[in-house]
C-alpha positions as CSV (number, residue, x, y, z in Angstrom):
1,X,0.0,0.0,0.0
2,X,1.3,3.6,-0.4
3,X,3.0,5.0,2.4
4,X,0.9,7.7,2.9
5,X,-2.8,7.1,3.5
6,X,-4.9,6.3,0.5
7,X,-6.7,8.8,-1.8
8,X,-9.7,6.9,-3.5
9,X,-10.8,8.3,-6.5
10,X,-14.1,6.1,-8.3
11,X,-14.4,6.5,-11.7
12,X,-16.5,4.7,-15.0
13,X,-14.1,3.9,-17.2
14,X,-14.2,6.4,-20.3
15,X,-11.1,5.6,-22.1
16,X,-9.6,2.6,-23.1
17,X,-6.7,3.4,-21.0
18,X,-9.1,3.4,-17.9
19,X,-10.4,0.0,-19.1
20,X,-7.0,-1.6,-19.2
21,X,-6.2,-0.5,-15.8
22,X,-9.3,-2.3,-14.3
23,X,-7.7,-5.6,-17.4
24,X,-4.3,-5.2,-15.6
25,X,-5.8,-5.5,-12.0
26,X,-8.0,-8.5,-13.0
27,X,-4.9,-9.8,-14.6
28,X,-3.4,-9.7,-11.0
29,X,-6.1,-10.9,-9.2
30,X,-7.6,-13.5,-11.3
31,X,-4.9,-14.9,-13.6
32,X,-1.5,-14.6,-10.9
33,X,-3.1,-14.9,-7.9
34,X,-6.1,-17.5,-8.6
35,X,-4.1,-19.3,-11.5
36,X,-6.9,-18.6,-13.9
37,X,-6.4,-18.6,-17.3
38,X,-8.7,-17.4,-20.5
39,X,-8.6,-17.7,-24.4
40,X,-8.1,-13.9,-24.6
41,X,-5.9,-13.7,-22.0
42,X,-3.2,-11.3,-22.7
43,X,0.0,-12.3,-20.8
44,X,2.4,-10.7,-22.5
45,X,0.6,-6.9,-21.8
46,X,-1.0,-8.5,-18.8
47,X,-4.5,-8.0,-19.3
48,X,-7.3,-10.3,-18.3
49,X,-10.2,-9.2,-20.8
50,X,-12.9,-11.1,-23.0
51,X,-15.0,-10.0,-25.6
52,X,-17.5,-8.2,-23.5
53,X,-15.5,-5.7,-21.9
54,X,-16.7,-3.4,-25.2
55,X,-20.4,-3.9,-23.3
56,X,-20.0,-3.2,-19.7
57,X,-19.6,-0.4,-18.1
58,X,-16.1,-0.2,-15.6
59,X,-15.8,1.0,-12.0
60,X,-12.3,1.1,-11.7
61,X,-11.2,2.6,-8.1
62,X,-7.9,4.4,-7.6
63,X,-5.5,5.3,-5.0
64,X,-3.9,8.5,-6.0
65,X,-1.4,8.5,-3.8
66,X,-0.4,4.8,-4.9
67,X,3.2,5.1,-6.6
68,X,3.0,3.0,-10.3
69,X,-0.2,1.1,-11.1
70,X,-3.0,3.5,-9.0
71,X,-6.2,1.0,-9.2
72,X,-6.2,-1.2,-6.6
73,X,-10.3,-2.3,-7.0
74,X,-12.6,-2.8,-10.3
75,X,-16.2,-3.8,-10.9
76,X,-17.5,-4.3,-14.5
77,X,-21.5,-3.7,-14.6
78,X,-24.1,-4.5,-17.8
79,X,-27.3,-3.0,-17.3
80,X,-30.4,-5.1,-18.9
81,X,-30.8,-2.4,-21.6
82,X,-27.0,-3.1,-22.7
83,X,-27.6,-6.9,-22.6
84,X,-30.1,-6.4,-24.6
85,X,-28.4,-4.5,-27.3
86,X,-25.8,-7.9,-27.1
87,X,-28.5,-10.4,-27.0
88,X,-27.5,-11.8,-23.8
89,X,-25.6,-11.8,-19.6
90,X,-22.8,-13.1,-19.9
91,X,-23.0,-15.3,-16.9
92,X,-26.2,-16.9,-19.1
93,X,-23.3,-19.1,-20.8
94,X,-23.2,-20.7,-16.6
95,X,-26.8,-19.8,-15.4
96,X,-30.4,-20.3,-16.6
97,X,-31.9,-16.9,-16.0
98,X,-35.3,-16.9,-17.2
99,X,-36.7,-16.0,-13.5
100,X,-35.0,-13.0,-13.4
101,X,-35.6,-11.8,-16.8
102,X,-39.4,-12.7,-16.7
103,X,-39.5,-10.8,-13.3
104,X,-39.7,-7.3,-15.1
105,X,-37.7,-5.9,-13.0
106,X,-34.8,-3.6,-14.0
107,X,-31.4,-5.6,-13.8
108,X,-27.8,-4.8,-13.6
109,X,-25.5,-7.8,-14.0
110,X,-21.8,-7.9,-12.0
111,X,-18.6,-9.3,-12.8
112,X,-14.7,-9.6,-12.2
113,X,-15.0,-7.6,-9.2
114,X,-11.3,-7.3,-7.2
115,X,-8.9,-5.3,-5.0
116,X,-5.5,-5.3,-5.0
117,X,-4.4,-7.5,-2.1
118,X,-2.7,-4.9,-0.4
119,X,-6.3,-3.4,0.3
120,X,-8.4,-5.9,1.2
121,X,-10.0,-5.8,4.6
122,X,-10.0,-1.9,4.6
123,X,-11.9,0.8,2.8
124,X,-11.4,-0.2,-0.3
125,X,-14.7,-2.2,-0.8
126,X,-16.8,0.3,0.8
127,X,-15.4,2.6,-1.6
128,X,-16.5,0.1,-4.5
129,X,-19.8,-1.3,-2.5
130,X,-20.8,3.1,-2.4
131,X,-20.1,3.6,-5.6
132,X,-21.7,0.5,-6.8
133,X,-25.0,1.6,-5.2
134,X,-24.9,4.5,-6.3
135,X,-24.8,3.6,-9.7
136,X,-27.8,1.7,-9.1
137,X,-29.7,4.5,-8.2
138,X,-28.5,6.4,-11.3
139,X,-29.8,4.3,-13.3
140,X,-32.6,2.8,-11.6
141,X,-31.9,-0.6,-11.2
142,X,-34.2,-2.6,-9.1
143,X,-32.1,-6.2,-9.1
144,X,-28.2,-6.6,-9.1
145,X,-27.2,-10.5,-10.1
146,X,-23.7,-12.0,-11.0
147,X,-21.4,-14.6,-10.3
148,X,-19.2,-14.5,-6.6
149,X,-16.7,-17.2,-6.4
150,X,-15.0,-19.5,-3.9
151,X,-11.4,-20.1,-4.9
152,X,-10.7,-23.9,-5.7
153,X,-13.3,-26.6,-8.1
154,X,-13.6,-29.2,-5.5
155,X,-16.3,-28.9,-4.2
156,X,-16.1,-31.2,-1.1
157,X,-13.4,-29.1,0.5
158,X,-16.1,-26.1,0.3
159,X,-19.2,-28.3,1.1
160,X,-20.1,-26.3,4.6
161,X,-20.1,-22.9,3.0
162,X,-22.2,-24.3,-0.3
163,X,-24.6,-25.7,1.9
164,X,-24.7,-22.9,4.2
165,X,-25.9,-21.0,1.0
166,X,-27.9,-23.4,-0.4
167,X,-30.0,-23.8,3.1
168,X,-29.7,-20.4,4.5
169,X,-30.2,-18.2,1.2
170,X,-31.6,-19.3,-1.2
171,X,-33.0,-16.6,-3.8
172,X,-37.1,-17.2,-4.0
173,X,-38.7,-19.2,-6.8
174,X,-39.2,-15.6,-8.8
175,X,-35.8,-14.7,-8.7
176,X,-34.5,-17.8,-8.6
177,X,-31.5,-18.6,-11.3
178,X,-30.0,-22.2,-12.0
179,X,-27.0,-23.3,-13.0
180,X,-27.3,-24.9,-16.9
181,X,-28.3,-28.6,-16.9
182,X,-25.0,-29.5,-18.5
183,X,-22.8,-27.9,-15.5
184,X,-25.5,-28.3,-12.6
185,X,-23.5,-29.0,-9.4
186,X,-26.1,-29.3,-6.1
187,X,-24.8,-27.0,-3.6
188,X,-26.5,-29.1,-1.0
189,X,-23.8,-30.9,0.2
190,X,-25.2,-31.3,4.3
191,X,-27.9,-31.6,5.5
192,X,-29.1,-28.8,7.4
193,X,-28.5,-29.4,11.0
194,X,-25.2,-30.4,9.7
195,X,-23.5,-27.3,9.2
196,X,-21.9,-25.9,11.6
197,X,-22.4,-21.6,11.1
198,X,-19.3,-20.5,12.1
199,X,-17.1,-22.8,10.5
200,X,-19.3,-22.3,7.5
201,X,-18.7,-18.0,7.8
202,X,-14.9,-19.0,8.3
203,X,-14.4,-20.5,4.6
204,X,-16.9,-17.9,3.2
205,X,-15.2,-15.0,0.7
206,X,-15.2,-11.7,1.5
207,X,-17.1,-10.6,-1.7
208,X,-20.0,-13.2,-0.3
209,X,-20.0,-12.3,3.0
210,X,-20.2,-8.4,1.7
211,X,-23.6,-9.4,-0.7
212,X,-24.8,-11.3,2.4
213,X,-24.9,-8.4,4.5
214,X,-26.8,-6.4,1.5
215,X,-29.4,-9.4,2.0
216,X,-28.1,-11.2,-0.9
217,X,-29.2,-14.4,-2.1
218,X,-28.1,-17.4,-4.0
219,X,-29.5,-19.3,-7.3
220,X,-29.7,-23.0,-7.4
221,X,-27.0,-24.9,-7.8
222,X,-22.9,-24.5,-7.9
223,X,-20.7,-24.0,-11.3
224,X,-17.4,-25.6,-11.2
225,X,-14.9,-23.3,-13.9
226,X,-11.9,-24.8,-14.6
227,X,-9.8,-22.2,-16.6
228,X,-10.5,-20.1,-13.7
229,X,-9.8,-22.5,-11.2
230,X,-12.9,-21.3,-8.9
231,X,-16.3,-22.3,-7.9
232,X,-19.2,-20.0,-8.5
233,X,-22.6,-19.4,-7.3
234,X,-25.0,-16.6,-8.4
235,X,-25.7,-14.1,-6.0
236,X,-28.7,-12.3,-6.2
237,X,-29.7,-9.0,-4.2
238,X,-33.0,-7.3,-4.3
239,X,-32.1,-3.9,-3.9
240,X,-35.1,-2.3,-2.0
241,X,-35.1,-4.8,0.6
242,X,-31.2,-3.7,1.0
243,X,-30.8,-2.7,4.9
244,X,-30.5,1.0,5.1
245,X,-28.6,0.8,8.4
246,X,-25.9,-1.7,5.7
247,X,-25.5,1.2,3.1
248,X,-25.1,3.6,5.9
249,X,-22.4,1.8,7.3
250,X,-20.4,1.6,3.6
251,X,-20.8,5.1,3.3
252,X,-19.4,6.1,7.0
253,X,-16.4,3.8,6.1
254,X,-16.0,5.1,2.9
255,X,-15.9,8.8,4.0
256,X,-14.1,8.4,7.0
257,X,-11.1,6.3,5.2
258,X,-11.4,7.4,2.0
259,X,-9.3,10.7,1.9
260,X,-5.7,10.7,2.1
């Protein structure tokens, strides 16, 4: 981290330049740290990026004080109006999402969210997390979906987590997604008074616990990727039922730490 304190500055991505700095932190993230891998992986610039960057929008956070690379946390976001203009999500190549599109309510999908590891666990996420909502209320957007992932494809070594999920949040029947047929892993891997909460909490990602706390849900059903060496379930949050007293505390965190 820089050694003064951080200066966060949120931005959309409006130049190609900004988008590659969100590529190159995914790149960091999702390709050296996770040991994922992509057929339009870049290695030699160092860019992790597929062909629907061009259709999302970018949250790319920086830390002006940082000295070299300054974004140290990204969020890509396709609003239902965009997808439409595509023809699809792309996490419908994963998930059947016929609930939530037949729902009528206004959607925003979200993907390759990351921090830089040297700012995880601070304000970093709040900063995201604020600016995130906001852009929901720019725009209207009633229900935020996308793909969270637990690091790892086997899915025994994960099973109290999944199940926790599977038992404890799972999204109702009318917003309910499902993994495709041909990739459909059951995240119900104990039975209920099996799990153990705590333990379950303990192996749970950060990004899931934060969607948690928003009053996220899940869809039915795990997907194993192997290129990117994870395991993913689709979150689901239903934005007016979002605790106030939860976006509050973002924001407090996210002034209070956010000015260097």
């Amino acid at each position: 981290m820089s050694a003064v304190s951080p200066r966060y500055e949120l931005r959309i991505a409006e130049t190609m330049g900004e988008v590659r700095d969100a590529q190159r932190l995914r790149y960091q993230v999702f390709i050296e740290e996770l040991g994922g891998s992509g057929p339009d992986v870049d290695h030699e610039a160092r860019l992790e990026r597929d062909e629907f960057d061009a259709h999302f929008d970018h949250l790319v956070l920086y830390d002006r004080n940082r000295t070299g690379d300054q974004a140290v946390g990204a969020y890509r976001v396709m609003r239902d109006d965009q997808a439409a203009r595509i023809g699809r999500y792309y996490s419908e190549s994963e998930y059947d999402l016929s609930a939530l599109k037949a729902s009528g309510r206004k959607l925003l999908e979200l993907g390759r969210s990351c921090v830089h590891r040297d700012y995880r666990g601070g304000a970093a996420l709040a900063q995201l997390w604020v600016g995130l909502l906001n852009y929901t209320d720019a725009h209207a957007i009633e229900v935020m979906f996308g793909v969270a992932s637990f690091r790892g494809t086997e899915l025994q070594a994960i099973r109290e987590p999944l199940s926790y999920l599977h038992h404890f949040h799972l999204a109702p029947p009318e917003l309910r997604t499902r993994v495709l047929d041909a990739f459909y892993q059951s995240a119900d891997l104990l039975a209920k008074d099996q799990i153990e909460t705590r333990e379950a909490m303990s192996q749970m990602p950060a990004l899931i616990k934060a969607y948690l706390r928003l009053g996220g849900v899940i869809g039915d059903g795990a997907f194993v990727d192997e290129p990117f060496n994870t395991t993913d379930v689709c979150i689901i949050v239903d934005l007016p039922k979002v605790p106030p007293k939860q976006r509050a505390m973002y924001e407090k965190l996210a002034r209070r730490e956010g000015r260097g």
